[in-house]
PyMOL CGO cylinders between C-alpha atoms (Angstrom):
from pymol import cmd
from pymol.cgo import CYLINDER

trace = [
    CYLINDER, 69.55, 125.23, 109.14, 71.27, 123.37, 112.11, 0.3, 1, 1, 1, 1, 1, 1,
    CYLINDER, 71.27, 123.37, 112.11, 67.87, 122.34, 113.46, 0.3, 1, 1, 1, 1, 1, 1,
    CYLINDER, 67.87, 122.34, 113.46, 67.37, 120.58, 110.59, 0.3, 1, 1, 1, 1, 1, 1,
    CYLINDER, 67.37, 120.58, 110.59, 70.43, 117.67, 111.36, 0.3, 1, 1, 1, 1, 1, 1,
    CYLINDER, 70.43, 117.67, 111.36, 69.45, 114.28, 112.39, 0.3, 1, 1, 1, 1, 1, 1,
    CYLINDER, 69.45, 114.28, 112.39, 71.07, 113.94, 115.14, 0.3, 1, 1, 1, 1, 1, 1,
    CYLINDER, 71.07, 113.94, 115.14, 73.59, 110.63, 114.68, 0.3, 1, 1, 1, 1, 1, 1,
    CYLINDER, 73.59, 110.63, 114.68, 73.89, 107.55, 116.75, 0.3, 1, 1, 1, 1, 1, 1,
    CYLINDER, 73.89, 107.55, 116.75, 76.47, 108.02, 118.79, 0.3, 1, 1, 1, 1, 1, 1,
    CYLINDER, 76.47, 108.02, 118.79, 80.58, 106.96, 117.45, 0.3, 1, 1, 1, 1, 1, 1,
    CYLINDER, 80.58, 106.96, 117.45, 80.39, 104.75, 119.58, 0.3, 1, 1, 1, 1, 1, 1,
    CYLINDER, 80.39, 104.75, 119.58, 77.95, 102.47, 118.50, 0.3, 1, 1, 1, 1, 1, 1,
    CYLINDER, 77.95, 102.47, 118.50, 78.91, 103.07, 114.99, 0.3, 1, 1, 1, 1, 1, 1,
    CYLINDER, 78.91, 103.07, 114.99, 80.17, 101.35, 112.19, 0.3, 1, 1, 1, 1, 1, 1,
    CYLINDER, 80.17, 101.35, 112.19, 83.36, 102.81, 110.74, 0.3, 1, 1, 1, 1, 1, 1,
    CYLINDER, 83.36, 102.81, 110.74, 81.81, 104.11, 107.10, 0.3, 1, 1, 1, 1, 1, 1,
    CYLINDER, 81.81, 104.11, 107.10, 78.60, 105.23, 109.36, 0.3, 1, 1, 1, 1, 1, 1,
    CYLINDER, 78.60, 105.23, 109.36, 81.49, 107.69, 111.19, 0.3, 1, 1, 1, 1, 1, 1,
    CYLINDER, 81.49, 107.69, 111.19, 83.02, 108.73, 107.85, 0.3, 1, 1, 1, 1, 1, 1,
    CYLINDER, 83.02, 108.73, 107.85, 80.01, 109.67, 106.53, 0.3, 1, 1, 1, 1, 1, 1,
    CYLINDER, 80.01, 109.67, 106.53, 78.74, 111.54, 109.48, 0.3, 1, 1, 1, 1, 1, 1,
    CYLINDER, 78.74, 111.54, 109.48, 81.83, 113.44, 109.18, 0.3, 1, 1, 1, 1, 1, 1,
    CYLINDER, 81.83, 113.44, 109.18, 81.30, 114.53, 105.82, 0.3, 1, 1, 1, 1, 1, 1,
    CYLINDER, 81.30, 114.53, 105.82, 77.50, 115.54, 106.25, 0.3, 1, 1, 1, 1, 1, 1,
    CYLINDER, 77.50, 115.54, 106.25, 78.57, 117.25, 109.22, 0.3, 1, 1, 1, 1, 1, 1,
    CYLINDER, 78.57, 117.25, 109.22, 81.57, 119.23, 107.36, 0.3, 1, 1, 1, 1, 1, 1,
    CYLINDER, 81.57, 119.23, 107.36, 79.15, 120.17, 104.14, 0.3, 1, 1, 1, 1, 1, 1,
    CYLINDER, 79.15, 120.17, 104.14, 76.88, 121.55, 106.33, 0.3, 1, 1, 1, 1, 1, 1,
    CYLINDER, 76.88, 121.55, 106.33, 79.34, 123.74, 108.05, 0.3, 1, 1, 1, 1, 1, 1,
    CYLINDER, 79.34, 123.74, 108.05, 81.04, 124.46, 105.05, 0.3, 1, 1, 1, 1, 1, 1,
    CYLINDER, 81.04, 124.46, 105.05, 77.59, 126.07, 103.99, 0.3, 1, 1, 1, 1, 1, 1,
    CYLINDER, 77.59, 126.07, 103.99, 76.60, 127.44, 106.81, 0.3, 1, 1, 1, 1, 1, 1,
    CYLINDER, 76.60, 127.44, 106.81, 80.22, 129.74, 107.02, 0.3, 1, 1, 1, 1, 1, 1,
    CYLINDER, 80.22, 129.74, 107.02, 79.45, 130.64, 102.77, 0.3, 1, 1, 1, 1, 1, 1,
    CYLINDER, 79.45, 130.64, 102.77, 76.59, 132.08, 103.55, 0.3, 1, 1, 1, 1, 1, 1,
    CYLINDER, 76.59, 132.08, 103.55, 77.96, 134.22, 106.79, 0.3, 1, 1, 1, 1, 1, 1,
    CYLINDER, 77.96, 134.22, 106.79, 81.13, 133.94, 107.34, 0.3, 1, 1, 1, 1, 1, 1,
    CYLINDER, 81.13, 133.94, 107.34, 84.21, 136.01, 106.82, 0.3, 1, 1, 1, 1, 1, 1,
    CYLINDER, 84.21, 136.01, 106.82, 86.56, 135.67, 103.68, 0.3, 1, 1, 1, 1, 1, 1,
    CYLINDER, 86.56, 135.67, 103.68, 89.22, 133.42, 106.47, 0.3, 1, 1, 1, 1, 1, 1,
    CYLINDER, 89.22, 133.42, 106.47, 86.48, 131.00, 107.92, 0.3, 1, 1, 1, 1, 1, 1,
    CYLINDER, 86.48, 131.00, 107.92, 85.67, 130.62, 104.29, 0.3, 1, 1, 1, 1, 1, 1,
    CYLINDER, 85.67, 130.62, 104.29, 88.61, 129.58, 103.47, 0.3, 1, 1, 1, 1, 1, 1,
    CYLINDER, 88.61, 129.58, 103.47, 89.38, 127.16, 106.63, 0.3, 1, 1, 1, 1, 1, 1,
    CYLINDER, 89.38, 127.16, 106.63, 86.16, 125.52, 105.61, 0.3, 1, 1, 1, 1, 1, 1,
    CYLINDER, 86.16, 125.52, 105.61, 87.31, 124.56, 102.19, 0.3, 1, 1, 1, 1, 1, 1,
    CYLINDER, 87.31, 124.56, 102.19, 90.53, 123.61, 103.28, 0.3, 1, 1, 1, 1, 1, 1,
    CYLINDER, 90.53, 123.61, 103.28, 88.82, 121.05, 105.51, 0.3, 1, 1, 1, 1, 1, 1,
    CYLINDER, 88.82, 121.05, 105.51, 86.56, 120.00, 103.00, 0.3, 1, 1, 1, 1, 1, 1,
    CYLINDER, 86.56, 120.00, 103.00, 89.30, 119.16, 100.88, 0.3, 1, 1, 1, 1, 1, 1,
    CYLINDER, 89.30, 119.16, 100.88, 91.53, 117.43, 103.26, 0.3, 1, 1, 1, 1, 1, 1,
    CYLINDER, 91.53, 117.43, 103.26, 88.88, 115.29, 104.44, 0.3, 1, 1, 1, 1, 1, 1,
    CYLINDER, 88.88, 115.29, 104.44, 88.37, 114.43, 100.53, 0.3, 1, 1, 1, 1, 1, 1,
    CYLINDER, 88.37, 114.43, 100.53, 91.96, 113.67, 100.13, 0.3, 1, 1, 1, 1, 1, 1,
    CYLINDER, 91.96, 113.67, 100.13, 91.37, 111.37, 103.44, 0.3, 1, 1, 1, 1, 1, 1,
    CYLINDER, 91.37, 111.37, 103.44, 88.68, 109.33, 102.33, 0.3, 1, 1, 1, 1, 1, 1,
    CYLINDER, 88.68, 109.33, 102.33, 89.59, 109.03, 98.60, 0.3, 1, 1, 1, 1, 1, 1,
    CYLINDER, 89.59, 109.03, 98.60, 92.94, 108.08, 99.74, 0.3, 1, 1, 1, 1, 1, 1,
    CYLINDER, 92.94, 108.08, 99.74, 91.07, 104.97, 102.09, 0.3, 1, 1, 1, 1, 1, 1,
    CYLINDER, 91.07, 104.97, 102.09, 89.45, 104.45, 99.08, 0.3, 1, 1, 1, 1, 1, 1,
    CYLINDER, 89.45, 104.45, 99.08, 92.46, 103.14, 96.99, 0.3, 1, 1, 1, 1, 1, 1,
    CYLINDER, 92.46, 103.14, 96.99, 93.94, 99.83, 97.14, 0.3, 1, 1, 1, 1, 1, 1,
    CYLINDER, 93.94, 99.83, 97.14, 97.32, 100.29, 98.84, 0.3, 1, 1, 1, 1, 1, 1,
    CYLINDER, 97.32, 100.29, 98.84, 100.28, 99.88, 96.47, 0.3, 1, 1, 1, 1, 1, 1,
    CYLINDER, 100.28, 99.88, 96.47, 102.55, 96.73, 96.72, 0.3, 1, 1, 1, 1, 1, 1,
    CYLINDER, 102.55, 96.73, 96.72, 106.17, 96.73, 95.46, 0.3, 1, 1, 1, 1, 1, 1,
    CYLINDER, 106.17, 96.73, 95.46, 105.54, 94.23, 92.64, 0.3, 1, 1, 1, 1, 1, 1,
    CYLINDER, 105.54, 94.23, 92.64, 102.66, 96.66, 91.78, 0.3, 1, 1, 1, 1, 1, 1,
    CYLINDER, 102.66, 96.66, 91.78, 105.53, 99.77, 91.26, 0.3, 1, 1, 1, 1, 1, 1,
    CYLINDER, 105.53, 99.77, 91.26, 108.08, 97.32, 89.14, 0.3, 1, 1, 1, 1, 1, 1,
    CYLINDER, 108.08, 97.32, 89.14, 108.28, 97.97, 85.84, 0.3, 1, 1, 1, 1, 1, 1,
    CYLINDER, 108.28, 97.97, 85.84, 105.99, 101.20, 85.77, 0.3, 1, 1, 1, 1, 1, 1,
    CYLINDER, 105.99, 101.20, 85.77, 103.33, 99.24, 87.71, 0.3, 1, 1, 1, 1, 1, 1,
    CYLINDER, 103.33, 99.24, 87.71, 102.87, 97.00, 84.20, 0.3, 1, 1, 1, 1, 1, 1,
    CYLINDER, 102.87, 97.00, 84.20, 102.38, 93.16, 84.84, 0.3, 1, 1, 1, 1, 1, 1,
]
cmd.load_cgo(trace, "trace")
């Protein structure tokens, strides 16, 4: 299953969504990889990682809050 990654460019030649997304690929795969043979703790390290990277990237993914944005209940 490993043999089958494409092996990336490297970081440093790329862009920073090309990084986050090699992340990801690269966690899933792990993440499957211990499912399928690893113990009941690696398990649960991998799905822990899964979901902080999640948190991560969704949290990039918002528009950051400004203070006239949290007046009033965030109503304009």
């Amino acid at each position: 299953m490993i043999g089958a990654l494409k092996k990336p460019r490297p970081t440093d030649q790329m862009t920073a969504t090309e990084r986050h997304e090699a992340m990801v690929r690269a966690c899933i795969a792990a993440y499957e990889t211990v499912q399928e043979s690893g113990t009941r703790e690696m398990q649960l390290a991998a799905r822990i990682l899964l979901k902080l990277i999640g948190d991560q990237l969704a949290q990039q993914a918002m528009p950051p809050v400004s203070d006239a944005d949290t007046e009033n209940g965030g109503e304009t």
